[in-house]
N, C-alpha and C positions, 0 to 999 in steps of 0.2 A: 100405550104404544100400539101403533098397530103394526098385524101382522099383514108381508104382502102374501098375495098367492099367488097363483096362474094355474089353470086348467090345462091336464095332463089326458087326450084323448090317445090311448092303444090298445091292443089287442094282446092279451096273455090268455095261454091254453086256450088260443078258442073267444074266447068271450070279449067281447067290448068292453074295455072303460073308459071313463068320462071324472076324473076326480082332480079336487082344487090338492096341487102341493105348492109346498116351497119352491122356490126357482134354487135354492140351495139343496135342495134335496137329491142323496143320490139313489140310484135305483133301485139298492138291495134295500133298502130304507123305503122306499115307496113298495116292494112288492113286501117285506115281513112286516112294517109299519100299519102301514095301509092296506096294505090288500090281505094280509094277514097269511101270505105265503110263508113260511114258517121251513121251508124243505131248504130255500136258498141259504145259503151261510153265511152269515159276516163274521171274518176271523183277524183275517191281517189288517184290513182295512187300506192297507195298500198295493191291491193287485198282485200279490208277491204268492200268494197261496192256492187260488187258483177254488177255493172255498165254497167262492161267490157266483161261478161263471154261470151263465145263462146261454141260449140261443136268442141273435137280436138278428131277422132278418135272413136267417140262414146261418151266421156265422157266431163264434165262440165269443165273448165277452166277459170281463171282469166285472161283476156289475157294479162292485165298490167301486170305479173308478169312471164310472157312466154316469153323468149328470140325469137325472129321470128325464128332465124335459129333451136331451137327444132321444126319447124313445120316443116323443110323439108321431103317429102315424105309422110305428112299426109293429110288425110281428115280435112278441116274443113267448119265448117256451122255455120254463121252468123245470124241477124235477117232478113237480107233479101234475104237467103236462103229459109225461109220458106214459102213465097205466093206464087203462082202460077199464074203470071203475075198480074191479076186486083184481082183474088180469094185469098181471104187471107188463112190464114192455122185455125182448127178448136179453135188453141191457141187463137191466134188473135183474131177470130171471139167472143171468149168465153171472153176474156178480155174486150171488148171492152164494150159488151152485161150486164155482172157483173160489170161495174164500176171497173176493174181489172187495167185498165188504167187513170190515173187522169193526175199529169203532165207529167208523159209517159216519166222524165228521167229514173227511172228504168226501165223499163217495157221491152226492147230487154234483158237486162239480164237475167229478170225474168222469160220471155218466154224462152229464152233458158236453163235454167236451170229444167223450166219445162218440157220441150221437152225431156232434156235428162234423166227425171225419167220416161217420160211417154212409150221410145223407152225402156225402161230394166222392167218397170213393166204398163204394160196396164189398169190396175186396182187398184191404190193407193189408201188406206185409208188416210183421212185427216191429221193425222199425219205422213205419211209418206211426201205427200206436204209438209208439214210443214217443216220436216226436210230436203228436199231436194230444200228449196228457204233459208234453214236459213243464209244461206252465202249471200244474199241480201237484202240491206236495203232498204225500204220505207217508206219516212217521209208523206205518203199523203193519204194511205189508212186504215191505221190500218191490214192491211194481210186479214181478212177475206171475201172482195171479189177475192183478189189472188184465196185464197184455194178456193173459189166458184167456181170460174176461169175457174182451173185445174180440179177440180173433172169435171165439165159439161164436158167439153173440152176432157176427159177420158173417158168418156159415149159417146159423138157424134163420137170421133174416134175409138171407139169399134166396133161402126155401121156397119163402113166402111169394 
């Protein structure tokens, strides 16, 4: 039996790839599969957890539910996109600091989800957090060191 393929050219953290997958293949599955991204989660498997999300292009995505071949020719950014080498990023740091992290299976989602309200608005009020993590679920903190989280984390990177 053969198997088909097609060539998946984009851009993750930064760097170009160029690799044969599946055309069935969905994204979280090409980036801990293949590319051996390990940070992204696959949990629900059905967009519902919020586990999996990525930045595609600027904006938040479920990647379980991202056929890979919509990624061809776009940007995307992972959770570990965001350190810089041993320096983590001010999410991270703010997560870590707020007990925003506890079993830290959500927590690449949630940072990315954060990340992407924080690149569109620099200055979110609490509920706007709020509404822009509510696609992610957390059985371990109750949300409100999340939102403590983000808000610091929107103040320290203001600084900058």
């Amino acid at each position: 039996m053969t198997t088909i393929t097609t060539t998946l050219n984009t851009t993750v953290n930064g760097i170009s790839y160029s690799i044969d997958i599946q055309p069935h293949q969905t994204l979280v599955e090409v980036l801990r599969d293949d590319l051996g991204l390990m940070g992204t989660k696959k949990a629900c498997n059905e967009g519902e957890c919020g586990a999996c999300t990525i930045i595609m292009d600027g904006k938040p995505v479920t990647s379980c539910l991202v056929l890979a071949l919509d990624a061809q020719g776009k940007e995307l950014t992972t959770i570990e996109g965001l350190a810089e080498g041993e320096k983590l990023h001010p999410l991270q740091e703010s997560f870590v600091k707020h007990g925003g992290i506890q079993c830290g299976y959500c927590t690449p989602g949630m940072i990315m989800s954060a990340k992407a309200l924080l690149d569109e608005v620099p200055d979110p009020t609490p509920h706007q957090v709020r509404k822009a993590i509510s696609g992610n679920l957390c059985r371990c903190t109750g949300y409100q060191q999340i939102v403590d989280s983000v808000m610091e984390a929107s103040k320290s990177m203001g600084d900058k």
